[in-house]
C-alpha positions as CSV (number, residue, x, y, z in Angstrom):
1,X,0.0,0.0,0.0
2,X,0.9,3.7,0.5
3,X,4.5,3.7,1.8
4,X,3.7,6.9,3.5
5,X,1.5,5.2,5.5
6,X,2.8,4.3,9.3
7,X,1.4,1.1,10.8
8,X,-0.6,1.4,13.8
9,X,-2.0,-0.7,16.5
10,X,-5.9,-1.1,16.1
11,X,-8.2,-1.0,18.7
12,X,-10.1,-3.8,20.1
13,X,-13.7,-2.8,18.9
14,X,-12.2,-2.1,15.4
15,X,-10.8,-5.7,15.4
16,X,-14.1,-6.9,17.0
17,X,-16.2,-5.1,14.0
18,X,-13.1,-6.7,10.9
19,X,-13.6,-10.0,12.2
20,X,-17.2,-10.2,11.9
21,X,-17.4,-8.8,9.0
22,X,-14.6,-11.0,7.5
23,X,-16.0,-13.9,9.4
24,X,-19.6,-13.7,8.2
25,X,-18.2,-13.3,4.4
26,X,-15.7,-16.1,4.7
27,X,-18.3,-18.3,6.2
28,X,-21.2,-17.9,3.7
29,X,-18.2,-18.7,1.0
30,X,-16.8,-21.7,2.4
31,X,-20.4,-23.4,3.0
32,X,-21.3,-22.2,-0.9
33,X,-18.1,-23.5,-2.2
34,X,-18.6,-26.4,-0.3
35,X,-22.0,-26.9,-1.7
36,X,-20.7,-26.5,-5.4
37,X,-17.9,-29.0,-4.9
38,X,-20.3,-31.5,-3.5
39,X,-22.9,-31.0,-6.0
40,X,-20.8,-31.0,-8.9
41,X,-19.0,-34.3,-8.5
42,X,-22.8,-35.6,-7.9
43,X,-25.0,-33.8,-10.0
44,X,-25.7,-36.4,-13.5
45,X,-25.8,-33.4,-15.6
46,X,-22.7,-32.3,-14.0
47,X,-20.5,-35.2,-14.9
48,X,-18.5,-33.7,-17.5
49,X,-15.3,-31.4,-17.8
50,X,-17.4,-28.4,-16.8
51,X,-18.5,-30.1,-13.5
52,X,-14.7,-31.1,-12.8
53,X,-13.4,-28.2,-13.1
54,X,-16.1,-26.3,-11.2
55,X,-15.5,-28.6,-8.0
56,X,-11.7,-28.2,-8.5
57,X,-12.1,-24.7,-8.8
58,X,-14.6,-25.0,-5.7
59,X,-12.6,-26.8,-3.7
60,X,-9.3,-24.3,-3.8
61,X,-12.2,-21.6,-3.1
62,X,-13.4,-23.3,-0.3
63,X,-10.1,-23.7,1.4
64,X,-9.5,-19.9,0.4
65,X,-12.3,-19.4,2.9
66,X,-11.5,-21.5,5.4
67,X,-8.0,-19.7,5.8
68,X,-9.9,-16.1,6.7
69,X,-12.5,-18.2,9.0
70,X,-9.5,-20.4,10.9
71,X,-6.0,-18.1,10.4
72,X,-6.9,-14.2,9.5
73,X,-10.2,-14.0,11.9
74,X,-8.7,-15.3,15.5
75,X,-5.5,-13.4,14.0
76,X,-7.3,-10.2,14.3
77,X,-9.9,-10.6,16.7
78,X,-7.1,-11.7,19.4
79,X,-4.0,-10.5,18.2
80,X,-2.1,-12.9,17.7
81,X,1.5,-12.2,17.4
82,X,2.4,-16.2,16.4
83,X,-0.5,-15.8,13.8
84,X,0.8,-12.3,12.7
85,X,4.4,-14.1,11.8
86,X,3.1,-16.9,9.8
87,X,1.1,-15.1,8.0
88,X,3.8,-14.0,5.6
89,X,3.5,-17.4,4.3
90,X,-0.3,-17.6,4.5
91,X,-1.3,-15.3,2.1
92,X,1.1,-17.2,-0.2
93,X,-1.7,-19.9,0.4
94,X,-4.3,-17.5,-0.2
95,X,-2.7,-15.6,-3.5
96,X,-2.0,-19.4,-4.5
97,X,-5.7,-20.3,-4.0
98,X,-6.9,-16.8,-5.7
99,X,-4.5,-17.9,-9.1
100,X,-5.8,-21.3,-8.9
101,X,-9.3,-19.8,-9.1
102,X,-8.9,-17.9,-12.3
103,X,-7.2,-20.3,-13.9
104,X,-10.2,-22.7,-13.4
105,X,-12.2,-20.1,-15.0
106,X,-10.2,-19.9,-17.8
107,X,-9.9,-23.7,-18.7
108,X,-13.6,-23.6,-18.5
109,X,-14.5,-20.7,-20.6
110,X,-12.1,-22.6,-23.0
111,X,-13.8,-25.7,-22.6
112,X,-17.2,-23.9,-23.3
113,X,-16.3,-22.1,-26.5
114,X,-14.4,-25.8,-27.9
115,X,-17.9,-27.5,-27.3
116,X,-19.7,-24.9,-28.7
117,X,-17.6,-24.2,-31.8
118,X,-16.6,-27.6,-32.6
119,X,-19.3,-29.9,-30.7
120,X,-17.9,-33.1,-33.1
121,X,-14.4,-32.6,-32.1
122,X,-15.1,-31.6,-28.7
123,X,-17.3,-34.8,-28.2
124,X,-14.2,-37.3,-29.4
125,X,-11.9,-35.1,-27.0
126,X,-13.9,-35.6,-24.5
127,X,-16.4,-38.1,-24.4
128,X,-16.8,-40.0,-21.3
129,X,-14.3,-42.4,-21.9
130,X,-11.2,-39.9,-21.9
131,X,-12.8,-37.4,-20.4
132,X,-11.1,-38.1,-16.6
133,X,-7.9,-37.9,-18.5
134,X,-8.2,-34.6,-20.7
135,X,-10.0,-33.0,-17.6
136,X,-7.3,-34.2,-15.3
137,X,-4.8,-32.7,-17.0
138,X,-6.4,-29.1,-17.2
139,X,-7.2,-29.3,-13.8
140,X,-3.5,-29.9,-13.2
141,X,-2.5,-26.7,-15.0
142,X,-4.8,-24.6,-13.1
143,X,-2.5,-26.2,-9.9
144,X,0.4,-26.0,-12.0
145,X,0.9,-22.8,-13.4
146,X,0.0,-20.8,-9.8
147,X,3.2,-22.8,-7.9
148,X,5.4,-20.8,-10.1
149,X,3.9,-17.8,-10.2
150,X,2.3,-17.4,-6.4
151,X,4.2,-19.5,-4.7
152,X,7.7,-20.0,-6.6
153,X,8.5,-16.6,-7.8
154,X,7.0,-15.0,-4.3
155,X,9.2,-17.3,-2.4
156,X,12.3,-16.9,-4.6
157,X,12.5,-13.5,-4.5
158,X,11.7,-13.4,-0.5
159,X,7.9,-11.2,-1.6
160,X,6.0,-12.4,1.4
161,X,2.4,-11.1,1.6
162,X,2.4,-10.5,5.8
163,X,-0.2,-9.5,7.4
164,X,-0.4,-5.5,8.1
165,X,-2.5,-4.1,11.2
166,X,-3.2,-0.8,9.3
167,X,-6.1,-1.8,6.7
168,X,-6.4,-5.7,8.3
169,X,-5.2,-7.0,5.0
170,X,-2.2,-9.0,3.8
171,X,0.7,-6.5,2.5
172,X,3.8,-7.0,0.3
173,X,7.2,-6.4,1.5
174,X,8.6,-3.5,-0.3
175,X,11.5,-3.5,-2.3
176,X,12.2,-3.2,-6.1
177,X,11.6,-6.7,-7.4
178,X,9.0,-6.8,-5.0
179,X,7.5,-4.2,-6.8
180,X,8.1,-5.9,-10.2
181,X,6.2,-9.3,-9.0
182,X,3.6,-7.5,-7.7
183,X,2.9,-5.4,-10.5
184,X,3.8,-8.1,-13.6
185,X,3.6,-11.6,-12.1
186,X,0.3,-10.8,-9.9
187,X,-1.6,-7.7,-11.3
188,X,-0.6,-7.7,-15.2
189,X,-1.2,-12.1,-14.9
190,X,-4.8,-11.7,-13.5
191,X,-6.0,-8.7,-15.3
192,X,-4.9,-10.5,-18.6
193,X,-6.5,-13.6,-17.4
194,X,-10.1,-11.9,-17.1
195,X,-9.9,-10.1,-20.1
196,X,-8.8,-13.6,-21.8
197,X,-12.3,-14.5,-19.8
198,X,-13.8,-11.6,-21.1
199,X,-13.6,-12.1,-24.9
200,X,-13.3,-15.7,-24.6
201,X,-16.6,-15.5,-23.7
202,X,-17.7,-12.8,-26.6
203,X,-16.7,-15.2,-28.7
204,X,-18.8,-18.0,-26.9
205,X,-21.9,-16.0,-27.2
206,X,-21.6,-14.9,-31.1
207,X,-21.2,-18.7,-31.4
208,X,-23.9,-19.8,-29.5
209,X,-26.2,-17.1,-32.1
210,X,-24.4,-18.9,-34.9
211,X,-24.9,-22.5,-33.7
212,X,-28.6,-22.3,-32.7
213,X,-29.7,-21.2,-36.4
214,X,-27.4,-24.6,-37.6
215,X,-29.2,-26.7,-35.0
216,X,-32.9,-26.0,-35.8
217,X,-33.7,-29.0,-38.3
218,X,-36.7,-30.5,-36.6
219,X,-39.6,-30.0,-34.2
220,X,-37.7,-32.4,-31.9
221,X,-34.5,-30.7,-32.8
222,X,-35.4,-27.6,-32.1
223,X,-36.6,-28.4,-28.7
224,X,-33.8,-29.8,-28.1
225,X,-31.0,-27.1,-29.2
226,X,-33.2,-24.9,-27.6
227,X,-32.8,-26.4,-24.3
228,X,-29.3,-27.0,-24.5
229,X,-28.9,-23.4,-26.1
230,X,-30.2,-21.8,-22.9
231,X,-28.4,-23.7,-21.0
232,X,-25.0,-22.4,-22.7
233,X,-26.2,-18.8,-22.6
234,X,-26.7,-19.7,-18.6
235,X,-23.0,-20.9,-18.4
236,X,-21.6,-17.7,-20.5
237,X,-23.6,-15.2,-17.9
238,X,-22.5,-16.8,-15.1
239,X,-18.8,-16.8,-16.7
240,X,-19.6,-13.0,-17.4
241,X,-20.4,-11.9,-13.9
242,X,-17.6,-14.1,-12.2
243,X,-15.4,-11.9,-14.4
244,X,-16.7,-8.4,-13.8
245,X,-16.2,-9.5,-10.4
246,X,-13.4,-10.5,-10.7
247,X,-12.0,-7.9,-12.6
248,X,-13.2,-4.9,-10.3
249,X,-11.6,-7.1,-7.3
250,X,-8.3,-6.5,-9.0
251,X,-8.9,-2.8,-9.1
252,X,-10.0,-2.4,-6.3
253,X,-7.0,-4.1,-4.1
254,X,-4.0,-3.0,-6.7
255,X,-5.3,0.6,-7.6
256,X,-7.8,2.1,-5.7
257,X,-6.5,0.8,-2.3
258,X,-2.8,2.2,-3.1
259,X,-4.3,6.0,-3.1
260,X,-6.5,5.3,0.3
261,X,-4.8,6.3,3.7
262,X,-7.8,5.8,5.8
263,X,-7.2,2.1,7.5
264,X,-11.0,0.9,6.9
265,X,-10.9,1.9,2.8
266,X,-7.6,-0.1,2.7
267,X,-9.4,-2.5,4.6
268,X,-12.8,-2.5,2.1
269,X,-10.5,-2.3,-1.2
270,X,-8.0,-5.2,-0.1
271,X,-9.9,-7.9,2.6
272,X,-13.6,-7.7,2.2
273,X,-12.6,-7.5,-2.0
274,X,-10.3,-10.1,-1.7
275,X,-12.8,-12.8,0.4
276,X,-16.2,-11.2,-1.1
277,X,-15.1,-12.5,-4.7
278,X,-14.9,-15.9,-3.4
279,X,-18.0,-15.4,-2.0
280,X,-20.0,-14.1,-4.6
281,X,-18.4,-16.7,-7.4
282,X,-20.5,-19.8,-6.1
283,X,-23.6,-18.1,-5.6
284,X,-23.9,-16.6,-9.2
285,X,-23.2,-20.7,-9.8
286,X,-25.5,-21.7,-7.7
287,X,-28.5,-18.6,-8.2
288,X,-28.0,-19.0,-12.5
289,X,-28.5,-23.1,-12.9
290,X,-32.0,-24.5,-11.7
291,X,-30.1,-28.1,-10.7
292,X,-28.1,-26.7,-8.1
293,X,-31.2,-24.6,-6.7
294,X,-33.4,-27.6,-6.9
295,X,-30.5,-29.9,-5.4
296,X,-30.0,-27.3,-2.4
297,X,-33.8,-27.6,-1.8
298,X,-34.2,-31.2,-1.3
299,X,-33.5,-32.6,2.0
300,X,-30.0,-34.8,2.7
301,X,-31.9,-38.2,2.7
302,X,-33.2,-37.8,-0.7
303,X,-30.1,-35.9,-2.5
304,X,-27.8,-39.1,-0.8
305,X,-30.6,-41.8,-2.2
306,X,-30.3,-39.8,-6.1
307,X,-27.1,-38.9,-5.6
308,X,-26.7,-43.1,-5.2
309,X,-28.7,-43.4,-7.9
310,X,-26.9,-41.6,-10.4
311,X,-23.8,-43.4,-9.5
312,X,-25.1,-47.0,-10.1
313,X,-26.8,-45.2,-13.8
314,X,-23.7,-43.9,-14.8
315,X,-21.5,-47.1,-13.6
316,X,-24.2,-49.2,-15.4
């Protein structure tokens, strides 16, 4: 942030107020990420790349969450100091988490436009048989590619993220290559990532206009495209918004909060953006497709007897 800026110690009340607030956001995202990783390794309709990479990308989200409920909230709320001197190493875990996260979405807007611009080809890449294996593999990248740039070129260069008591949020130590990482490997990375997203997912919806006027043959047909038409449009909103999310998470905590000097704007623009994003991305999965609505609403005993269901199907 603002070199300018001198740490100082934060009151008790002010701690009392971040930790709620962090704790309430961290909470609903680490049950909704839950929730998605549960349902989309069990959902039928869900047994496909998009579904594996949606858990996978759930699942890094989840423990994302988990780290502000169980590190950064008893951090703050009782100060401490043990906490405070790890957690140069756990935002590491968190920044890891964050990269792993847009990655995911990524792969999947990828995946999305290959299925919709080339159905045939997409089908024989990833029909069920290989599909483990192909999906495996982009799922690995997504783990991949953030150990060298959040974790290996942090590390290497000694560009901790440790926790700061002015603004509650996770810092980076200064120095000049510090600056550089922060600025080219973190900032420049993500921002190109969502903009990669962003027209990725352009293209996706001028190919979804092009594709449905292909598809409509019969009365049968139609219905059909139809249904599966909407359901693509479905999957590029919720890409969309998960993006513009995204996106004005990134400049919020690298732009906007670098001109604050008040220590609850610094707070807003890095924390609350930083854990709210995580929170928000399963919910716009969850509120925009009807099978994960109508999974939440059915009690345990009867999502476990489908869910058992499916399995033998799909085995059979």
């Amino acid at each position: 942030m603002n070199e300018s800026v001198e740490p100082a110690a934060s009151s008790q009340i002010q701690r009392a107020f971040v930790t709620l607030a962090i704790f309430v956001i961290a909470l609903i995202g680490f049950i909704g990420n839950l929730a998605v990783f549960m349902y989309a390794t069990n959902l039928k309709i869900l047994q496909n790349s998009f579904g594996r990479l949606s858990a996978s990308q759930s699942f890094a989200e989840a423990i994302l969450c988990a780290v502000f409920l169980c590190f950064y909230c008893p951090m703050v709320l009782l100060d401490i100091s043990s906490f405070k001197t790890a957690s140069a190493h756990v935002g590491l875990v968190l920044l890891f988490c964050y990269d792993v996260c847009i990655f995911s979405h990524l792969f999947i807007a990828i995946n999305r436009l290959c299925a919709i611009s080339f159905p045939i080809a997409y089908n024989n890449m990833f029909r069920q048989v290989i599909v483990v294996r192909n999906t495996r593999i982009l799922i690995g990248l997504a783990y991949a590619i953030p150990c060298f740039t959040s974790i290996y070129m942090h590390l290497a260069h000694n560009c901790l993220l440790p926790y700061v008591d002015f603004g509650w949020y996770f810092g980076v130590n200064t120095s000049v290559d510090c600056d550089v990482i922060r600025f080219y490997v973190d900032f420049c990375k993500d921002f190109s990532v969502v903009a990669a997203i962003a027209v990725i997912d352009i293209v996706t919806i001028i190919m979804i206009k092009v594709t449905a006027v292909e598809t409509r043959q019969t009365s049968v047909a139609l219905a059909e495209s139809e249904k599966k038409r909407q359901r693509e449009i479905t999957f590029v909103k919720q890409c969309l918004i998960q993006g513009a999310v995204f996106a004005a998470e990134l400049v919020l905590f690298f732009i906007v909060s670098s001109k604050q000097t008040h220590p609850v704007l610094i707070f807003l623009c890095t924390t609350v953006a930083w854990s709210m994003v995580h929170t928000i991305d399963p919910l716009v999965l969850i509120l925009l497709n009807r099978e994960f609505r109508n999974m939440l609403m059915k009690n345990p005993m009867r999502w476990s007897r489908n869910n058992s269901n499916n399995r033998v199907a799909a085995s059979g």
